[in-house]
N, C-alpha and C positions, 0 to 999 in steps of 0.2 A: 733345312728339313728335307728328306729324302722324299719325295713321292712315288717312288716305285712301288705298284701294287705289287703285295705281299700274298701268297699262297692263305693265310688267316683270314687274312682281307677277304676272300672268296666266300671261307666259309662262314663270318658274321655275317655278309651280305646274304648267301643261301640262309640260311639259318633265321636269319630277322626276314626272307619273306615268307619261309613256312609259318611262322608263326603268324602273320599276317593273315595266311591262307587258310590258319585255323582259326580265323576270329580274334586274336590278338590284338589287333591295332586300333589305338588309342589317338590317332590324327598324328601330330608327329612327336609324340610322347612313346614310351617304353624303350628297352635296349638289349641286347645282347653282348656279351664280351667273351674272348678268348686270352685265355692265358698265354703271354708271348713264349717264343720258346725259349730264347734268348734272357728271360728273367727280368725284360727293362718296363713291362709294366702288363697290359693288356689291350688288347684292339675292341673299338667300340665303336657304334655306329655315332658317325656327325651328329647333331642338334640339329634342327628346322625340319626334317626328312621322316616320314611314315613309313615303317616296319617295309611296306611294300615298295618303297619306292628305294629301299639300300641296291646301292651296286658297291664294287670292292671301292671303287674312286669316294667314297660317301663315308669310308671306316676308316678312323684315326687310334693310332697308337699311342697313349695317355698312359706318360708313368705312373709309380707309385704315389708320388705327389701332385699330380695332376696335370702336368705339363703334356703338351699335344709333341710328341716327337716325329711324327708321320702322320700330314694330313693338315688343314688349315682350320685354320679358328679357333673359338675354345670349344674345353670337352664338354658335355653334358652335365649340368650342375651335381646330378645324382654318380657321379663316376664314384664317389668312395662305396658306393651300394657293391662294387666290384671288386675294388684291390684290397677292402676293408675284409671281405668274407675271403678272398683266394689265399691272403696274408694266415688268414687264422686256419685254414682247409688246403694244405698242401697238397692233397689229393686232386682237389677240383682245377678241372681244367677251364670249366665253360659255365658261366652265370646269366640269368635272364629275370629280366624285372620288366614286368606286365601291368595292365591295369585292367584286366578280363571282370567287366561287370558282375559276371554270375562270380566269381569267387568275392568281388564285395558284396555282391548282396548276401554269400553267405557267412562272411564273415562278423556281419551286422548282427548276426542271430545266434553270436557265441555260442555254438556247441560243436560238440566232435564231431568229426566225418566218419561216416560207417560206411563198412565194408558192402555197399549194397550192388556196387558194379566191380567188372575186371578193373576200371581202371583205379579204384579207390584200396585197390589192396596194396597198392604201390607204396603205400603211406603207410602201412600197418606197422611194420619194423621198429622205425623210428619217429613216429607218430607225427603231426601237425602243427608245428610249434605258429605262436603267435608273435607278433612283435610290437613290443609295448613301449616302445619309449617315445615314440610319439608316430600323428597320422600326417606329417608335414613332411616334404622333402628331405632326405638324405644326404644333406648337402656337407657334411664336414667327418672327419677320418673319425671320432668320437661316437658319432651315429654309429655309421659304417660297422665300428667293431659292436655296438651295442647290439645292432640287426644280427652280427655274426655269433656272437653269444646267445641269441634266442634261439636262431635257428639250431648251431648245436650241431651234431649230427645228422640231421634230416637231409631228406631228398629238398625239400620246400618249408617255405613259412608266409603264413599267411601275415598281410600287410594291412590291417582292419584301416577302413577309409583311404586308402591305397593302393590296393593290388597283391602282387604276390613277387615271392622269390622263388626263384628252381635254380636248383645245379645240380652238374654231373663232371665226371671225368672227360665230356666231348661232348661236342655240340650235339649230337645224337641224345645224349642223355637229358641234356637240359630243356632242350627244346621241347623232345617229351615228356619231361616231368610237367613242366607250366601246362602238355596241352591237356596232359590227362587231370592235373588238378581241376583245370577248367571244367571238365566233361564228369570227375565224380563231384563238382559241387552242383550242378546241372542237373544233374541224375535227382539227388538228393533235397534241394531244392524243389523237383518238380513232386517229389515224394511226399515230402511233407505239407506243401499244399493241397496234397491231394487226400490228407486228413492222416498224417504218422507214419513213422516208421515202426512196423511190427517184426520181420526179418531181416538180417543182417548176418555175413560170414562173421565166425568169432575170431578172435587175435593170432591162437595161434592156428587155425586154419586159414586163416588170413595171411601170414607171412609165409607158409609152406606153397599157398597157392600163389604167390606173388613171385616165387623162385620157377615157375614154371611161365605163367601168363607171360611175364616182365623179364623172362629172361633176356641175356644181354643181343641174342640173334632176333628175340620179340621186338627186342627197342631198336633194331638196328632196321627191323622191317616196316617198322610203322617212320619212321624217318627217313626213310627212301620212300613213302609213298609222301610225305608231307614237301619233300623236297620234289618230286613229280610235279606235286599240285603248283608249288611256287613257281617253278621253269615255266607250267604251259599260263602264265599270267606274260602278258605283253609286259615289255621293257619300259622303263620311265625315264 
C-alpha cells in the first residue's frame, strides 16, 4: 500500500475539521469523502479518529468495494454511504454523513423544512428527501444504493435516528450543505417551540432567492471561513 499523502488527503482532512468546527462531531463517528480522481474509489477519513482530530496521514483511500488501498486498517463500516451515492450521482464529487443532533431532533418531528432562514432555501429546489430503509448503519452496497435512491437529486437527505447526508460537486459544497442543514433545522426547531410557524418564504421565491444567497462564490465564501475556523484549532 502506498502511503504517500495525497493532495485529497489534505482536503478530507480540512474539510472533516470544519465540520467539527461547526458543531459536527459526533466523538469519533461521522465522515467525509472525496471522489478519487483517478476513479479507484474515494478517500475517507480512518475509524477511531474525531472530525477534529483528521490530518491527511488519518485519510484512507477505499475502493469501490471497500478495500483500503492508501492508508492502514479497515475502512469505516458505513464506507458504502459514499461509493453507493457517487456510483449513482456522477456529478458529485464530495459526500458528508454527520450525526448533527438538531437535525435528529428534527427529523423525529416529520415535517417539512420551511424556508424560514437564508440557509434553508438551499433545499427548496429539490426538497428534503428522507431515508427510509432503515435507522441502523449503512453497512452493505444494498443500503448504500437504497440511501442513493431516496436522496435522488437533492443537495441532502435527512437520516431519521441517524444524521444526515450532504453532497456537492467539492468539498466546498458539501461541507456546507450539512452545516447549513444543521443551522435551518435549528432555526426551525427553535420556531416551533416557540409556539408555530406562521411565515415562511414560498417555493418559488425560495429557489430564485437560493440562486442569489447560495450562489456558488456565497458557498465558496462561507467555506473559507469554516476552513479559517478549523486551521486556528491546535493540531492533534
Amino acid at each position: 500500500m502506498d502511503s504517500t499523502v495525497h493532495p485529497l488527503a489534505d482536503l478530507v482532512a480540512l474539510g472533516s475539521r470544519a465540520l467539527a468546527a461547526a458543531g459536527h462531531g459526533d466523538m469519533v463517528w461521522g465522515h467525509l469523502a472525496l471522489r478519487d480522481d483517478e476513479g479507484r474509489g474515494v478517500w475517507l477519513k480512518e475509524p477511531g479518529w474525531g472530525l477534529e482530530e483528521i490530518r491527511p496521514e488519518r485519510v484512507q483511500l477505499v475502493s469501490w468495494e471497500g478495500d483500503v488501498l492508501v492508508g492502514t486498517g479497515a475502512p469505516h463500516k458505513e464506507y458504502p454511504i459514499h461509493t453507493e451515492i457517487m456510483r449513482a450521482r456522477p456529478e458529485v464529487r464530495a459526500t458528508v454523513h454527520t450525526h448533527a443532533a438538531t437535525v435528529n431532533a428534527f427529523s423525529a418531528l416529520d415535517v417539512p423544512l420551511r424556508p424560514i432562514s437564508h440557509d434553508a432555501v438551499l433545499f427548496a429546489e429539490h426538497g428534503l428527501p428522507r431515508f427510509t430503509a432503515t435507522a441502523d448503519l449503512v453497512r452493505s452496497p444494498g443500503l448504500g444504493r437504497a440511501l442513493a435512491d431516496d436522496l435522488g437529486a437533492a443537495h441532502a437527505c435527512l437520516m431519521p435516528q441517524h444524521g444526515l447526508v450532504a453532497v456537492g460537486p467539492d468539498v466546498a459544497h458539501a461541507v456546507m450543505t450539512a452545516i447549513l442543514l444543521e443551522r435551518a433545522c435549528a432555526v426551525q426547531l427553535t420556531a416551533q417551540a416557540a409556539g408555530g410557524i406562521r411565515e415562511f418564504t414560498g417555493h418559488e421565491a425560495s429557489v430564485e432567492k437560493a440562486s442569489t444567497v447560495w450562489a456558488a462564490q456565497q458557498i465558496e465564501a462561507g467555506w473559507r471561513y469554516w476552513a479559517r475556523r478549523a486551521a486556528a484549532v491546535p493540531g492533534v
